[in-house]
C-alpha positions as CSV (number, residue, x, y, z in Angstrom):
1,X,2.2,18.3,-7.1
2,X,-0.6,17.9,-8.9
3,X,-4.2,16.6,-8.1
4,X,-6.9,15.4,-9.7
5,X,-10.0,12.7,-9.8
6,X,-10.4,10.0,-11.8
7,X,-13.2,7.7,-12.6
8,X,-13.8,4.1,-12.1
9,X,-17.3,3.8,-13.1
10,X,-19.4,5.5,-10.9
11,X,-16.5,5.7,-7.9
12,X,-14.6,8.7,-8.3
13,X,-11.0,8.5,-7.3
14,X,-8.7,10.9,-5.7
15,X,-5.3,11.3,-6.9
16,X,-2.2,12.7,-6.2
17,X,0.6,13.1,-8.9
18,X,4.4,14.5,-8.2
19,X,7.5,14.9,-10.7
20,X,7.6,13.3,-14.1
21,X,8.3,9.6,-15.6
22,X,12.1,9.4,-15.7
23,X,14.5,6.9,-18.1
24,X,16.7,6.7,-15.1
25,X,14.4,5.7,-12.3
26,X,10.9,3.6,-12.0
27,X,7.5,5.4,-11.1
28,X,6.3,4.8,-8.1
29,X,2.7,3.7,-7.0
30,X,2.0,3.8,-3.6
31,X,-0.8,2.2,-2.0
32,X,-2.2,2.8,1.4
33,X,-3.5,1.3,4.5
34,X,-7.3,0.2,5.3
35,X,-8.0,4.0,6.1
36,X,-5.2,5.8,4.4
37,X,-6.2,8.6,1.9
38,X,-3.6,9.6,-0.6
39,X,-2.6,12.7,1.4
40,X,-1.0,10.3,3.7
41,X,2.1,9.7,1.5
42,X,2.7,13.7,0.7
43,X,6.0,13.1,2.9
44,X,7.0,10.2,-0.2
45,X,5.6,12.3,-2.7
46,X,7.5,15.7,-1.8
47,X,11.1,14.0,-1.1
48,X,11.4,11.1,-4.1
49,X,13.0,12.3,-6.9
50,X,11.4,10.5,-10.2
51,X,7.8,10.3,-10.7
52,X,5.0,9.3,-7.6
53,X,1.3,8.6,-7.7
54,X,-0.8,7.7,-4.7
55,X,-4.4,8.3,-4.7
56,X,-7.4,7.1,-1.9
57,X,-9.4,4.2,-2.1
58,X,-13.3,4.0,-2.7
59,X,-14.6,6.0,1.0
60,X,-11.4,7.2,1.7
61,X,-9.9,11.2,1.9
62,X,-11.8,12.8,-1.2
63,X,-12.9,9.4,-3.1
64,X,-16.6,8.5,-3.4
65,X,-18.5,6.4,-1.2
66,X,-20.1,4.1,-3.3
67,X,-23.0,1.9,-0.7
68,X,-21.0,-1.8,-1.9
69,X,-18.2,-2.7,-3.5
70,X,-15.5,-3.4,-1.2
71,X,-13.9,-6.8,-1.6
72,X,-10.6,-7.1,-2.8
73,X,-11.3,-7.2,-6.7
74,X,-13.3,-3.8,-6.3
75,X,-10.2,-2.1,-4.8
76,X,-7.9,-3.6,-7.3
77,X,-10.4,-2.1,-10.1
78,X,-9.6,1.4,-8.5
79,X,-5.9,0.4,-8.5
80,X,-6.8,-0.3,-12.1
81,X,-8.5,2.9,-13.0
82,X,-5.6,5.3,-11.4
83,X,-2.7,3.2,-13.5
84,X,-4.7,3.5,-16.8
85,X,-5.6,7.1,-16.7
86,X,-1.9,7.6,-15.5
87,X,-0.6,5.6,-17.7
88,X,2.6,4.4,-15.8
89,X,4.1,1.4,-17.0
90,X,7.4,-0.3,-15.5
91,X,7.0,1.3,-12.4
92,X,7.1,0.0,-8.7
93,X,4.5,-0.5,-6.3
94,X,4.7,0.4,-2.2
95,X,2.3,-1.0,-0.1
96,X,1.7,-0.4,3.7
97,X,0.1,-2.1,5.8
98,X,-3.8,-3.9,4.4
99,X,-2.5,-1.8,1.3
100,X,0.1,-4.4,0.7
101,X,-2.8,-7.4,0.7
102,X,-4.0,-5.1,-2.2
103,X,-0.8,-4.2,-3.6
104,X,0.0,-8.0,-4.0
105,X,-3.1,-9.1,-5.8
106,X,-2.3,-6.0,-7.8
107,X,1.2,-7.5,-8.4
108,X,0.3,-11.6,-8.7
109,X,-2.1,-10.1,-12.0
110,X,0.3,-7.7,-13.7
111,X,3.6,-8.3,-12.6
112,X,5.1,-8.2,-16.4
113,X,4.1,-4.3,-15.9
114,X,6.0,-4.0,-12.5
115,X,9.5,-3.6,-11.7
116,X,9.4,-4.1,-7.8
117,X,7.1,-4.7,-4.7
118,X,7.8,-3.1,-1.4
119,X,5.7,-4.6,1.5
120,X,5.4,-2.9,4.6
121,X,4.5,-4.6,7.7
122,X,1.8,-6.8,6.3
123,X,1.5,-10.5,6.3
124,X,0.8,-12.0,2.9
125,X,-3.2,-12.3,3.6
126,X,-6.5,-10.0,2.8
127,X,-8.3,-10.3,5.9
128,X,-12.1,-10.1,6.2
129,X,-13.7,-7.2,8.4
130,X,-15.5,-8.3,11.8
131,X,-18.1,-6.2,13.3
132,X,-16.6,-5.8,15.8
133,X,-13.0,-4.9,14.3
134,X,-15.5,-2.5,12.6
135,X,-16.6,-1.1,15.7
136,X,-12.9,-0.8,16.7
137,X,-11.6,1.2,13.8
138,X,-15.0,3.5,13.7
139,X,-13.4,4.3,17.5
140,X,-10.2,4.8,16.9
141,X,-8.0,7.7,17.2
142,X,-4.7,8.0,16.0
143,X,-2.5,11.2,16.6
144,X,-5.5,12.7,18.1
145,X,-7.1,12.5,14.7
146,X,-10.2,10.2,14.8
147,X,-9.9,7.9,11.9
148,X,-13.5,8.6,10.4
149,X,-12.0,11.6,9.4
150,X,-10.2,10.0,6.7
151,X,-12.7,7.2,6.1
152,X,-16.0,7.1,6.5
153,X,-18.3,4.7,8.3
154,X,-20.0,3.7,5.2
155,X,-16.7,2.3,4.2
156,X,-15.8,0.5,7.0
157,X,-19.1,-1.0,7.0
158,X,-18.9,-2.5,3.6
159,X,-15.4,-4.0,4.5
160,X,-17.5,-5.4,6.9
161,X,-19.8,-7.1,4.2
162,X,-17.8,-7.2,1.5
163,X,-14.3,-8.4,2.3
164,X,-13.8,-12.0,2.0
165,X,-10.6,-13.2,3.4
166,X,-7.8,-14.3,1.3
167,X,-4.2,-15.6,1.7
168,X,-1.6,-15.1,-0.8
169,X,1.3,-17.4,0.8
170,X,0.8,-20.1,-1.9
171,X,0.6,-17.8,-5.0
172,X,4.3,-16.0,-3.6
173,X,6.3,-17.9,-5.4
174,X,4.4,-17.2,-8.3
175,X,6.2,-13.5,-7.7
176,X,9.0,-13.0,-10.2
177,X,10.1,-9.6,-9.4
178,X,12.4,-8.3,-6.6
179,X,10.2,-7.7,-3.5
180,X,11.6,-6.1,-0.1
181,X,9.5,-6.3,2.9
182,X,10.0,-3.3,5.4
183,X,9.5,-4.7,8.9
184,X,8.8,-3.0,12.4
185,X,10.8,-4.6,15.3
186,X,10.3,-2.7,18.0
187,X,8.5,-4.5,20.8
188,X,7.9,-1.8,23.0
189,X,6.1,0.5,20.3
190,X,2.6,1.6,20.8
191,X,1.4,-0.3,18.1
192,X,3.3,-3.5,17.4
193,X,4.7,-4.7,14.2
194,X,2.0,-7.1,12.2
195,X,4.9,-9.3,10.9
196,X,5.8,-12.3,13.1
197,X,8.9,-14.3,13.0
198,X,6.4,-17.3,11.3
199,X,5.4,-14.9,8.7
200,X,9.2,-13.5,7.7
201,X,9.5,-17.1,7.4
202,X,6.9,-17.7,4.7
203,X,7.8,-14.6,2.9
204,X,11.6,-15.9,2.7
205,X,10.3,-19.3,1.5
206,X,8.7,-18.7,-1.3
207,X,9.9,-15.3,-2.5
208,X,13.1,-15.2,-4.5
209,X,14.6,-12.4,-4.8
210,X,13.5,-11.3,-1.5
211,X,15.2,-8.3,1.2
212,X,14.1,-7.7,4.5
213,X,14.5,-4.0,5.8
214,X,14.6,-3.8,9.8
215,X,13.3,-0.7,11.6
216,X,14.7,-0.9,15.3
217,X,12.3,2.0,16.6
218,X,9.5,1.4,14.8
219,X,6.4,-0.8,15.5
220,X,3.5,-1.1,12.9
221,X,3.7,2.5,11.7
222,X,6.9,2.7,10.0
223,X,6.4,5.7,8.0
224,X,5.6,7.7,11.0
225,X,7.8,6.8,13.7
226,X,11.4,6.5,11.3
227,X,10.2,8.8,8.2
228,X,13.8,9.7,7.1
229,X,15.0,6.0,6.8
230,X,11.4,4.7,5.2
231,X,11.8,7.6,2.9
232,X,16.1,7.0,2.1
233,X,15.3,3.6,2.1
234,X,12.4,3.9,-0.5
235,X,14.8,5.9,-2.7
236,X,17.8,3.4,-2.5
237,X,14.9,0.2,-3.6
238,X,13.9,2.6,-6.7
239,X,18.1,3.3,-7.6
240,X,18.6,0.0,-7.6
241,X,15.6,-1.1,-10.2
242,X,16.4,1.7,-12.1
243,X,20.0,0.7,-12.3
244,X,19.0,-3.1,-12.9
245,X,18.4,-2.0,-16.4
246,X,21.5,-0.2,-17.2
């Protein structure tokens, strides 16, 4: 597995790299959630066969924490910089969680590049940052890790000022690739699933083709709480856009 740091301006981007572009089978670009750096998807990275990238956002992991800059456009300019200085083309894109607000403006601009879209557990919308939702996720702690230690305050506070809300439902149909949506239905989990029966609904009305992927034991965080299915089920979405073009 190889990493490395790439440049988006000033921002300096972390990346991680694994396997090699394959005739048989799609890159994959995986994009993470509001405080996800890329060593969160090592579990994806070490088990897909094929070729993975995932990397951390501006103030995320090892990335640079530039003082502004954190609307949606600036992340999709880091998006931008790691897919250039890869140079992946034809591949799919994973995202999880606010990573899949990202991941579909990524998509809705350059969707002639991209071969597939999996969504996980994320309404079609960029939300804005409160102060106090700020506040919250300074707070937090999650598997008795505290969450600054992946991003830092600095981060979270331009979110704060930067992030300008955004909903995609009305540009979905726009979509002409295959897009799955990975959904958490377990009621009882810790943390509950952000998809609600109103929003499967939009996504099944305006996106064509469209799967839904049910996880029974899983709330919001899928790719913890049923790794070995997220992970098979990753694999059989890249199969099947790798055999589309046989």
């Amino acid at each position: 597995m190889k990493s490395y740091f790439v440049h988006n301006g000033a921002v300096v981007l972390h990346v991680l790299e694994n396997g090699e572009p394959s005739s048989t089978m799609p890159s994959l670009l995986v994009i993470g959630g509001l405080w996800e750096p890329a060593e969160r998807a090592i579990p994806l990275l070490s088990n897909l066969p094929g070729h993975t990238v995932s990397f951390s956002f501006r103030g995320r992991g090892l990335s640079s924490t530039p003082y502004g800059g954190y609307d949606l456009e600036d992340h999709l300019s880091d998006i931008a910089a790691v897919v250039t200085h890869t140079g992946i083309e034809h591949y799919c894109v994973l995202g999880y969680s606010r990573g899949a607000s990202y991941a579909l403006g990524w998509s809705l601009q350059n969707q002639e590049q991209i071969k597939g879209l999996i969504l996980v557990d994320q309404p079609p919308i960029h939300r804005s940052v409160s102060p106090d939702t700020v506040d919250f996720w300074c707070g937090l702690t999650y598997q008795q890790v505290p969450i600054l230690n992946y991003m830092r305050r600095e981060a979270l506070e331009g979110l704060g000022r930067d992030a300008e809300e955004m909903d995609f439902t009305s540009q979905l149909a726009q979509l002409k690739l295959p897009v799955t949506l990975f959904a958490g239905r377990n009621r009882a989990a810790e943390i509950p699933s952000d998809i609600s029966e109103e929003t499967l609904d939009k996504y099944k009305q305006y996106l064509s083709p469209f799967h839904v992927v049910e996880f029974l034991h899983s709330g919001h965080m899928i790719p913890d709480e049923e790794q070995q299915k997220y992970i098979a089920e990753v694999i059989l979405f890249l199969y099947e856009r790798g055999l589309a073009d046989v």
